[in-house]
C-alpha positions in Angstrom: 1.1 27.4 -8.5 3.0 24.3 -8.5 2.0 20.8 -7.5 3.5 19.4 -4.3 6.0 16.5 -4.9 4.8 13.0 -5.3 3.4 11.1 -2.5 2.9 7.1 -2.5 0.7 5.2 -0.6 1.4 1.8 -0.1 -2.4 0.1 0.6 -0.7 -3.5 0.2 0.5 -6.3 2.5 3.8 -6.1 0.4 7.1 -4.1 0.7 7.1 -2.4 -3.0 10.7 -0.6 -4.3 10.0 2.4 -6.3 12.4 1.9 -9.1 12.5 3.6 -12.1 11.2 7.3 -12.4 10.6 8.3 -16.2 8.9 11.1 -17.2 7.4 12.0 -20.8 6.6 14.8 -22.7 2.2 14.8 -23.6 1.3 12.4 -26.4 0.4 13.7 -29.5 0.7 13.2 -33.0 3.9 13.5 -35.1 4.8 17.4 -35.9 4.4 17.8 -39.6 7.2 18.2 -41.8 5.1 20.3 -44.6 2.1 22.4 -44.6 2.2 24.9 -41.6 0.4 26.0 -39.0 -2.9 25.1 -40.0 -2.1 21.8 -39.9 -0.8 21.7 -37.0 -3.4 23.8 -35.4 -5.8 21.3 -37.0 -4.8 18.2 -35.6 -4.2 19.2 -32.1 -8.0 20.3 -32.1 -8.6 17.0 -33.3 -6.6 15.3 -31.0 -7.3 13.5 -27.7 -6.7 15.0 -24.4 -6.4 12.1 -22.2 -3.6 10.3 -21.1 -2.0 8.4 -23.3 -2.1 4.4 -23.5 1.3 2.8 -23.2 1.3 2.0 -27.3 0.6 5.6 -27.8 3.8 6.7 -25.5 6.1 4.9 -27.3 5.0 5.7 -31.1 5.2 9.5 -30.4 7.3 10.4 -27.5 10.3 10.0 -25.7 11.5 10.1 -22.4 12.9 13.7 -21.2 14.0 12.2 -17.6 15.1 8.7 -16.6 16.6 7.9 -12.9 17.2 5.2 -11.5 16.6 5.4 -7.7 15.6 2.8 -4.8 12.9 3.9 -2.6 11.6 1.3 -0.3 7.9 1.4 0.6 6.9 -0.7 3.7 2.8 -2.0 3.7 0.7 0.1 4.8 2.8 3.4 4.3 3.6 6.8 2.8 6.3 7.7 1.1 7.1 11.5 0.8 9.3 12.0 -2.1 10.8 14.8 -3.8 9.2 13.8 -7.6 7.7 16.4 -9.3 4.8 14.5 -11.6 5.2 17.5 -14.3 8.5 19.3 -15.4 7.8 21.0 -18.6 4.2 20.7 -19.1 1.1 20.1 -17.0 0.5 17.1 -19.2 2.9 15.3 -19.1 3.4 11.6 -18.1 4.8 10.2 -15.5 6.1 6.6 -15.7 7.0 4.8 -12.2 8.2 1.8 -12.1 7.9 -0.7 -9.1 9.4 -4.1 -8.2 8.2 -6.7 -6.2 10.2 -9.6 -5.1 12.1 -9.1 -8.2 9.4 -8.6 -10.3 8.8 -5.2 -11.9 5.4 -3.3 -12.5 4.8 -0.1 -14.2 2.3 2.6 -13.3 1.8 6.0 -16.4 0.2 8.9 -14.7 -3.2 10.5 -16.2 -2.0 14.6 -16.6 -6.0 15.2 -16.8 -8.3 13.7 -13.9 -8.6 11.0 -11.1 -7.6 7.9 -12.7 -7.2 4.2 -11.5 -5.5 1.7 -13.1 -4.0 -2.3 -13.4 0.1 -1.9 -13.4 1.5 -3.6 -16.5 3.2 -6.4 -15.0 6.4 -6.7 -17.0 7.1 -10.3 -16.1 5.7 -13.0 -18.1 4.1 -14.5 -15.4 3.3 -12.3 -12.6 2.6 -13.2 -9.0 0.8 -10.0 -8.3 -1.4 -7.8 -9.3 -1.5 -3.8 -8.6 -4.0 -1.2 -9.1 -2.8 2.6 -9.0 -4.8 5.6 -8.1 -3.7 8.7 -9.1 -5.2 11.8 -7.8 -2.8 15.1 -10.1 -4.0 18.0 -8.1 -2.5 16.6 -4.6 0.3 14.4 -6.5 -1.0 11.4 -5.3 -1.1 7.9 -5.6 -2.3 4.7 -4.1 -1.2 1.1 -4.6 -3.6 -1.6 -3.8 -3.3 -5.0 -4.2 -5.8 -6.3 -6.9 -6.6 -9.9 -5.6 -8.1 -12.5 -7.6 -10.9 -13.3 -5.0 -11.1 -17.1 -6.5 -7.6 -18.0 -5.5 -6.7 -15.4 -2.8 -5.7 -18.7 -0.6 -2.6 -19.5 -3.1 0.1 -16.8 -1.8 -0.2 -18.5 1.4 2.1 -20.7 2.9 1.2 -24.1 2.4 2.2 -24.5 6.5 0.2 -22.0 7.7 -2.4 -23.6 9.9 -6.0 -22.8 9.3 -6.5 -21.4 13.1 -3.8 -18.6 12.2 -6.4 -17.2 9.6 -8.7 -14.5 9.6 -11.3 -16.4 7.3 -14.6 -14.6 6.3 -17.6 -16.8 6.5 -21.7 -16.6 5.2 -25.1 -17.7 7.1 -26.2 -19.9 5.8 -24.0 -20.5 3.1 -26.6 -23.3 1.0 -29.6 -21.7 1.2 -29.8 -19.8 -1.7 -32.1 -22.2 -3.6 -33.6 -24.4 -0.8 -34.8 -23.0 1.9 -37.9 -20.8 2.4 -38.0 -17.3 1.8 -37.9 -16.4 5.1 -34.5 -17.9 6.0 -32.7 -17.7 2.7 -29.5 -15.8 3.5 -27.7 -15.8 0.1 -28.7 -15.4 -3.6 -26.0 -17.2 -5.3 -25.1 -20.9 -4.6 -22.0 -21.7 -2.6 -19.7 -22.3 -5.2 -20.2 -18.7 -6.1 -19.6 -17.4 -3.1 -15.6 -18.5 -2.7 -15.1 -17.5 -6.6 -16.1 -13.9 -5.2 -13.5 -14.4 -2.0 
C-alpha cells in the first residue's frame, strides 16, 4: 500500500512558501570497500534505525531528488500536494524547505514514528521560530509557530494600540507570596508569569 501524498498544515499566523522539496536515501554508514557481506550485515544490525540528524545526512547520503517549486500556504490552512514523502524506500528522508518573509527554514522527516521538531532556521538571525509534526502513516505535517512566550509582544507593530489586543490576564496576579491561603491565586511571582506569556 502506498502512502497518500503529502499534506501541510499551516497552524501559524504567517503565509509560509513551501520551497525546496529534497528527498534522501536512509542514513547509514558507508558501504565497505573490503570484507563482504558479513560486514555489512554486521553493521546494519548495529546501526540505528531512527531518522537521521542533519550532520548524519550529509556525511553519508545524498540527495536522489531536488525541485524547486513555490507553493503558498495561507495561516490557518491545508495544502494538498502531490509529494510523495518516500520514493525508493520507506525510510527515507524527506527534506522541505520553507521561507518566510525571505527567510528560509528547513524541516527532515522521521521515516520511523510521530515526530516533532524546531525547523533549522537557515538565517543567521531568525525572526521566527517553527516546530513541525510529522505524522508518516497519513503523510502529514503540521507547522506551528514556536513563540518565545517572554517576548511574544516584539513582532507587533509598535502602533498598534493596546485596545486592538486580545491580552490574557491573571487573578490576582501578586498574590503568590502575600496573601493568605485562601485567596492566593498564583504560585509564581509576577515577573514569572509574563516570562511564561
Amino acid at each position: 500500500m502506498t502512502a497518500p501524498p503529502l499534506i501541510i498544515r499551516n497552524l501559524t499566523a504567517n503565509v509560509l512558501g513551501l520551497k525546496l522539496i529534497e528527498q534522501y536515501e536512509a542514513a547509514g554508514p558507508p558501504k565497505p570497500q573490503n570484507g563482504g557481506n558479513f560486514f555489512s550485515n554486521f553493521t546494519s544490525i548495529l546501526g540505528n534505525a531512527t531518522a537521521p540528524s542533519a550532520t548524519k545526512l550529509a556525511e553519508h547520503t545524498q540527495n536522489f531528488s531536488h525541485q524547486d517549486v513555490s507553493i503558498k500556504i495561507e495561516p490557518f490552512s491545508i495544502a494538498k500536494t502531490d509529494i510523495k514523502a518516500t520514493e525508493r524506500s520507506p525510510n527515507d528522508t524527506l527534506r522541505l524547505t520553507f521561507e518566510q518573509e525571505g527567510e528560509r527554514y528547513r524541516f527532515d522527516s522521521a521515516p520511523s514514528g510521530n515526530a516533532s521538531q524546531s525547523l533549522v532556521a537557515l538565517h543567521p538571525k531568525p525572526r521566527f521560530h517553527f516546530t513541525g509534526i510529522f505524522i508518516p502513516e497519513d503523510n502529514h505535517l503540521s507547522i506551528h509557530s514556536s513563540a518565545n512566550l517572554s517576548s511574544w509582544m516584539q513582532h507587533l507593530n509598535d502602533a498598534t494600540p493596546i485596545s486592538g489586543l486580545s491580552i490574557p490576564g491573571t487573578h490576582n496576579s501578586p498574590t503568590c507570596h502575600r496573601a493568605l491561603p485562601s485567596v492566593r491565586c498564583q504560585a509564581v511571582s509576577p515577573r514569572e508569569q509574563l516570562d511564561n506569556g
